[in-house]
N, C-alpha and C positions, 0 to 999 in steps of 0.2 A: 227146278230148284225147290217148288212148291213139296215134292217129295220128299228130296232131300232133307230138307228141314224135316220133315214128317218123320221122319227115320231115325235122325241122331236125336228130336225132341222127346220121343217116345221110345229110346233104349233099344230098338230093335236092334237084333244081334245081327243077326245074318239078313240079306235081302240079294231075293233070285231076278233076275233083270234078262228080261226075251232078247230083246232088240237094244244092241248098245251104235248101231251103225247109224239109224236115222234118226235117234235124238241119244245123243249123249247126257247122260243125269250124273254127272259128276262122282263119278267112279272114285277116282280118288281124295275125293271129298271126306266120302263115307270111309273110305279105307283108314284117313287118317284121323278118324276120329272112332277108331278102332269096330269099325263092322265091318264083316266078313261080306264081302263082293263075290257072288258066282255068275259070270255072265254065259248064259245059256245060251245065246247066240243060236236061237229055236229058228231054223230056218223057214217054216211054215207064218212065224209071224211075222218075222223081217219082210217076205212077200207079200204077205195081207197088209203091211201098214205102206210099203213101196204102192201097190197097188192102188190103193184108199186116197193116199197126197195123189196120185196122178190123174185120179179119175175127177177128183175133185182138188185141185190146186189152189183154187181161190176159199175155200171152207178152211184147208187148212192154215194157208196165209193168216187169216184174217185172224182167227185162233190163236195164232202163235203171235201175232202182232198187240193183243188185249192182256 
């Protein structure tokens, strides 16, 4: 969400997004507050950030938990 806001506060038009599968950043958020959403759905990330929460489960818990 921290993005998000960062997004529509700051007028950015377009904003390009790797990974929408393991954390969703409110896609349609931003759409209806008129920026252009491209979700690249970059398969090389999606695996590095699957990988990253698995190896370390508790880092990212804790993270997402603050």
């Amino acid at each position: 969400m921290i993005c998000t806001g960062a997004i529509v506060q700051f007028k950015i038009a377009r904003a390009v997004i790797n990974d929408t599968l393991t954390l969703a950043g409110n896609e349609d958020f931003l759409r209806s507050r008129g920026v252009e959403v491209i979700d690249a759905a970059h398969t090389a990330s999606i695996r590095q950030m699957r990988d990253c929460i698995a190896a370390n489960p508790s880092v990212w818990n804790k993270g997402m938990m603050e």
